[in-house]
DSSP file (Angstrom, degrees, kcal/mol; ACC not computed):
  #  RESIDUE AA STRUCTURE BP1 BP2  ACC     N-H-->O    O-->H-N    N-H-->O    O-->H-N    TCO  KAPPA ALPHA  PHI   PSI    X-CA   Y-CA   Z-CA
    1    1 A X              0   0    0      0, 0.0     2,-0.6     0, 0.0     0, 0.0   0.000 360.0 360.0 360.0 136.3   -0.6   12.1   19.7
    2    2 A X        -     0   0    0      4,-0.1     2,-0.2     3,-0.0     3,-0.0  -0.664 360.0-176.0 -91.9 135.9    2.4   12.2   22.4
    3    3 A X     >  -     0   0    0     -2,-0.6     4,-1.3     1,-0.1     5,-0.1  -0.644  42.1-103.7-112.1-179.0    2.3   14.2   24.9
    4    4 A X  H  > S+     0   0    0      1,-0.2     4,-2.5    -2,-0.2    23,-0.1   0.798 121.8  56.1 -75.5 -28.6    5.1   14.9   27.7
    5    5 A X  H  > S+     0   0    0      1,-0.2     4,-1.1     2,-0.2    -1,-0.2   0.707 107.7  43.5 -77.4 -21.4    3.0   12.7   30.0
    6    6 A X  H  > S+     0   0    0      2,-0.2     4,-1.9     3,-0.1    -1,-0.2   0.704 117.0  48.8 -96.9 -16.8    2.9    9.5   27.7
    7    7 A X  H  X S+     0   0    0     -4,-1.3     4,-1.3     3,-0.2     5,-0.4   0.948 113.2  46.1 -85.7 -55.2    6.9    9.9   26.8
    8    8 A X  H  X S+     0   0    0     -4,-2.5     4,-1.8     1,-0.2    -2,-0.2   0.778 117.4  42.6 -64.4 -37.5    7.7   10.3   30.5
    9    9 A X  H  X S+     0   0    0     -4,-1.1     4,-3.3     2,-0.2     5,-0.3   0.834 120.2  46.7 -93.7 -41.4    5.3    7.0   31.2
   10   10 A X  H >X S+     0   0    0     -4,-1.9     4,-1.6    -3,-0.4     3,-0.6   0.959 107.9  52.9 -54.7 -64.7    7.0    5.2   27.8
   11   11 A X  H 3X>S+     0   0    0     -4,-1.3     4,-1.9     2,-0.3     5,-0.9   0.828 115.1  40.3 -87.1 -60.5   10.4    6.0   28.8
   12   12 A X  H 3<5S+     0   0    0     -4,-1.8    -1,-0.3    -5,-0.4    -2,-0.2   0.919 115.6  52.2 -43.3 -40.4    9.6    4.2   32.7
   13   13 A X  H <<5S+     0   0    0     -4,-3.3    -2,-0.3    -3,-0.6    -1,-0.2   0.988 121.7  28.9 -75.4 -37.4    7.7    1.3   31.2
   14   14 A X  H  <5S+     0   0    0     -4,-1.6    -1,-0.2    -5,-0.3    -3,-0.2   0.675 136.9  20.3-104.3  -7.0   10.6    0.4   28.7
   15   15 A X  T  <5S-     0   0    0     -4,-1.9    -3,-0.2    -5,-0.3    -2,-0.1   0.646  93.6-128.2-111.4 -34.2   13.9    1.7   30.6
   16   16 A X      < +     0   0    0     -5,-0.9     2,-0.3     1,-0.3    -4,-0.2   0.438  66.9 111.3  91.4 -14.5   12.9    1.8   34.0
   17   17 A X        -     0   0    0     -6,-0.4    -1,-0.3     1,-0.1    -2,-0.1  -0.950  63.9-119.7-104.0 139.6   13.8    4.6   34.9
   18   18 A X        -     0   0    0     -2,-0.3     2,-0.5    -6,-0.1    -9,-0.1   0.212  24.4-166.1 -99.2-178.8   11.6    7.5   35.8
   19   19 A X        -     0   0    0    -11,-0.2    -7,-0.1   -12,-0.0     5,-0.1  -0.957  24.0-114.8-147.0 144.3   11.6   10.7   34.0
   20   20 A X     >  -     0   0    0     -2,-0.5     4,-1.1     1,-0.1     5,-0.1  -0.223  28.8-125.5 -64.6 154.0   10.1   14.4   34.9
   21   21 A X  H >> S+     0   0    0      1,-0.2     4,-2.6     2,-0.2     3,-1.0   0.897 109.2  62.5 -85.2 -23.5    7.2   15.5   32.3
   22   22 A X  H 3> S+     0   0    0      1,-0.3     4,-0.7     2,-0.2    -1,-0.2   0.908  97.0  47.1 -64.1 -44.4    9.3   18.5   31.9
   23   23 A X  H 3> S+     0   0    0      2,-0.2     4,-0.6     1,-0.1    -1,-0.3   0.501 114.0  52.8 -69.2  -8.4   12.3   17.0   30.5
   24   24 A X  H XX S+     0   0    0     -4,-1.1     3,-3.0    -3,-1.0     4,-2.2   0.952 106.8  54.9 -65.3 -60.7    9.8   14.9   28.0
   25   25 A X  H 3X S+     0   0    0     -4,-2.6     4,-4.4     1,-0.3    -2,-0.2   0.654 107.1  45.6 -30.1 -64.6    8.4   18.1   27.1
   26   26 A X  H 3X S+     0   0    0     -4,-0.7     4,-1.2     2,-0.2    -1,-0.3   0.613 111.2  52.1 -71.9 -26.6   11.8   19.4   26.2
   27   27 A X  H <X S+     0   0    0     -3,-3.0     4,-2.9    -4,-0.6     5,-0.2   0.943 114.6  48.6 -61.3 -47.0   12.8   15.9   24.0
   28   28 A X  H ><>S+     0   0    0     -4,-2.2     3,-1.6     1,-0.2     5,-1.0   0.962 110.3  46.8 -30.0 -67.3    9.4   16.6   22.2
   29   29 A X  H ><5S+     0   0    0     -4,-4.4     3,-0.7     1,-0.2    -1,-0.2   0.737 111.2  49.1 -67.8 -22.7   10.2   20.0   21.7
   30   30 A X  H 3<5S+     0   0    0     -4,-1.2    -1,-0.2     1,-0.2    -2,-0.2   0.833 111.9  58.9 -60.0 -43.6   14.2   19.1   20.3
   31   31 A X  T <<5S-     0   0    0     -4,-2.9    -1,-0.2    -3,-1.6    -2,-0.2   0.306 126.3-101.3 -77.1  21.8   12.1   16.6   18.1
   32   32 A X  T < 5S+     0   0    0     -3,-0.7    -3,-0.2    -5,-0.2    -2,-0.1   0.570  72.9 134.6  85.1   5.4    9.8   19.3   16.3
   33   33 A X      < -     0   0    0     -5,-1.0     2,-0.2     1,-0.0    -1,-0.2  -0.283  36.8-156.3 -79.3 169.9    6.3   19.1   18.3
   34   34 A X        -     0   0    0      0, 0.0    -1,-0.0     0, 0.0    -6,-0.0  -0.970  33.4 -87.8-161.7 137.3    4.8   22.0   19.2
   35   35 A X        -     0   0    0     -2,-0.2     2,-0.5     1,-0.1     0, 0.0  -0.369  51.6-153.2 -63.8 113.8    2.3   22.8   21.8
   36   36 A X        +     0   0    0      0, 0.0     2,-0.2     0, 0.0    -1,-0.1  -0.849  23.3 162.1-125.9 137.8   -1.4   22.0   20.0
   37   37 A X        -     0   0    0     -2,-0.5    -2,-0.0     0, 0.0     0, 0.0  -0.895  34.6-103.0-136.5 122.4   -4.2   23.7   21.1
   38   38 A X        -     0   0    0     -2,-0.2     2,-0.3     1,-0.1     3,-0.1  -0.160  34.7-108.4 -67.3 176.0   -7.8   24.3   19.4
   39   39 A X        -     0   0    0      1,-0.2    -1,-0.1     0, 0.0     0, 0.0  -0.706  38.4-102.6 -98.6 122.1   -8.7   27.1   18.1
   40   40 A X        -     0   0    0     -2,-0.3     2,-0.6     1,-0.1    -1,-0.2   0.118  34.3-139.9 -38.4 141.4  -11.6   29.3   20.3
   41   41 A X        -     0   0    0     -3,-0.1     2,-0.1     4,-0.0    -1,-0.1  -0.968  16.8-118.5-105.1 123.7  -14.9   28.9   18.7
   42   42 A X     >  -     0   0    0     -2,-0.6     4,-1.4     1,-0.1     0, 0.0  -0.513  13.3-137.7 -55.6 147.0  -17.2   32.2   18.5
   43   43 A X  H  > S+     0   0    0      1,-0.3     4,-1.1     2,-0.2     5,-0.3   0.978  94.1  46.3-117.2 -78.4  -20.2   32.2   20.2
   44   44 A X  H  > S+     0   0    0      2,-0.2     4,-1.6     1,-0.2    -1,-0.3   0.710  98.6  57.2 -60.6 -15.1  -22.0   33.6   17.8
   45   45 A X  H >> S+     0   0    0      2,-0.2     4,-1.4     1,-0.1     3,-0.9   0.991 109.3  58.1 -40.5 -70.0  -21.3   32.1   14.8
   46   46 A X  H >X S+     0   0    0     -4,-1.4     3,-1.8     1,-0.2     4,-1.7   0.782 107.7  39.6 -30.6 -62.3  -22.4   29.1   16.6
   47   47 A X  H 3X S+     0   0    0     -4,-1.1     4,-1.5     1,-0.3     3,-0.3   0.959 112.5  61.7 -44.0 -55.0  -26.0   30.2   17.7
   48   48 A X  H <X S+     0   0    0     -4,-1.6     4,-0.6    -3,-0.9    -1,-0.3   0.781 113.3  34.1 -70.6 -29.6  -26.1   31.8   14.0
   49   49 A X  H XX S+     0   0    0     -3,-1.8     4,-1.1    -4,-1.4     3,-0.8   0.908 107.8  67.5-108.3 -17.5  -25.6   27.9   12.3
   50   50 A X  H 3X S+     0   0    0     -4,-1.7     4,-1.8    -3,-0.3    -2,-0.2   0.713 108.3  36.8 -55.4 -43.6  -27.6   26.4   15.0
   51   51 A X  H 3< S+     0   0    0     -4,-1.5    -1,-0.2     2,-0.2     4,-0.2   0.381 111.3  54.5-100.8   0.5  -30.7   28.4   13.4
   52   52 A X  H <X S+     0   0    0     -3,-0.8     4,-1.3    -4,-0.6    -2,-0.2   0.658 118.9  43.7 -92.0 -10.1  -29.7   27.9    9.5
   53   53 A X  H  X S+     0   0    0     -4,-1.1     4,-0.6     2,-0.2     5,-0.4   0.944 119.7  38.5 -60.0 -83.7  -29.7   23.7   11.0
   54   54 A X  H  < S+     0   0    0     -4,-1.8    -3,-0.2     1,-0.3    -2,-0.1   0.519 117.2  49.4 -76.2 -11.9  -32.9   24.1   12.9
   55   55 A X  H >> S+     0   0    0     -4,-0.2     4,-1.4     1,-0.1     3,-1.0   0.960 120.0  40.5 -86.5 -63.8  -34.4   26.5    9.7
   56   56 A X  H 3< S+     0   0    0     -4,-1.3    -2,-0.2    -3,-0.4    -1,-0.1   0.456 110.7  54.0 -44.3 -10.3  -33.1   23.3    6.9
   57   57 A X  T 3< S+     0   0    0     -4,-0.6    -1,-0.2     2,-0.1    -3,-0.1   0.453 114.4  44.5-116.5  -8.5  -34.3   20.4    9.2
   58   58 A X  T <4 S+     0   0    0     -3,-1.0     3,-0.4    -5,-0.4    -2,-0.2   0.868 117.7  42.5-100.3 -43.9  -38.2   22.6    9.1
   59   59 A X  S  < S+     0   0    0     -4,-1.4    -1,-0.2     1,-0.2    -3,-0.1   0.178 129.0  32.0 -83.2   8.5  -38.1   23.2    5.3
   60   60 A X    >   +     0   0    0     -3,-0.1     3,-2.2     3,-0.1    -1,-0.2  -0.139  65.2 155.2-174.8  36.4  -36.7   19.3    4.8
   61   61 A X  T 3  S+     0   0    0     -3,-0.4    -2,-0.1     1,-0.3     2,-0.1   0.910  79.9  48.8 -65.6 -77.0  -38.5   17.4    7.7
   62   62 A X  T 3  S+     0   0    0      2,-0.0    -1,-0.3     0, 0.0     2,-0.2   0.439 106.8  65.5 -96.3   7.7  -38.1   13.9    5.4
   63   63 A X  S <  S-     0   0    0     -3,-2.2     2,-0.4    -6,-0.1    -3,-0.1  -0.593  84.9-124.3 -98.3-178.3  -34.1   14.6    4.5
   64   64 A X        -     0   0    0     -2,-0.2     2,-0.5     0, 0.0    -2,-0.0  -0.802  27.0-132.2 -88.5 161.9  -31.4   14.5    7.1
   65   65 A X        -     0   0    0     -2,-0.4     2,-0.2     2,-0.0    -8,-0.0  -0.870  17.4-153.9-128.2 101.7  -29.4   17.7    7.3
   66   66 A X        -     0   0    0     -2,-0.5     2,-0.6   -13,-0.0    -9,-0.0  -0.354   2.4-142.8 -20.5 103.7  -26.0   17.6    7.3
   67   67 A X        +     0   0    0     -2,-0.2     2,-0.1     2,-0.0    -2,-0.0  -0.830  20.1 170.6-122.3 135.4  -23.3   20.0    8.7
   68   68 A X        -     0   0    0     -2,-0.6     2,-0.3     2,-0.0     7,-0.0  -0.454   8.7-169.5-116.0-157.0  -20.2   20.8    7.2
   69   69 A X        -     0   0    0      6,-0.3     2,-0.6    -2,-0.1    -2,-0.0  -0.937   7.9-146.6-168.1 121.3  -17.8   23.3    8.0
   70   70 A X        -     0   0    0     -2,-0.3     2,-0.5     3,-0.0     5,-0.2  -0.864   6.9-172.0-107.5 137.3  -14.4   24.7    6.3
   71   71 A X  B >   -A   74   0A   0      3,-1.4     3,-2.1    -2,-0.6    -2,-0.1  -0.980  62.1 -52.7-104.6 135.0  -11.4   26.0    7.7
   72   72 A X  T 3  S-     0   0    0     -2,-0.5     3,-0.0     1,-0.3    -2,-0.0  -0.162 116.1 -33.2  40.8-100.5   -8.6   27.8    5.2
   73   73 A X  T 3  S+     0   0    0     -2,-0.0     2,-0.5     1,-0.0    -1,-0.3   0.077 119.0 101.4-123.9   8.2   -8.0   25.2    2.5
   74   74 A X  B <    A   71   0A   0     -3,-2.1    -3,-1.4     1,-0.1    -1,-0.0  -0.807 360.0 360.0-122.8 121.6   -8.5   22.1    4.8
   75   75 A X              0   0    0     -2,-0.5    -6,-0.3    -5,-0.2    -1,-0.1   0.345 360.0 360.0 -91.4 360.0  -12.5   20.3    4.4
């Protein structure tokens, strides 16, 4: 994934000349990127599948237990 820091470091190594991360930022952003950040995880949900694992790995000692997880439509 590019970030502003690795086009300002491309853009030295293959021209030679240096460039500010801000003005990559702003090529990025001319080229359609968009600033990606995850998404917060709730604390409790977490704790809450942490004890339906540790309740499936106690009823199923000889399986492994799997977790999967969906967000919207993407698996």
């Amino acid at each position: 994934m590019w970030t502003a820091r690795k086009v300002a470091h491309w853009v030295q190594a293959h021209t030679g000349q240096s460039m500010a991360e801000v003005t990559a930022w702003t090529y990025l952003r001319r080229l359609g990127f968009s600033l990606q950040r995850p998404r917060p995880r709730h604390t409790r949900a977490a704790s809450e599948q942490k004890q339906v694992v540790e309740a499936q790995r106690q009823l199923h000692p000889d399986k492994p237990v799997q977790v999967w997880s969906q967000d919207e439509a993407r698996v």
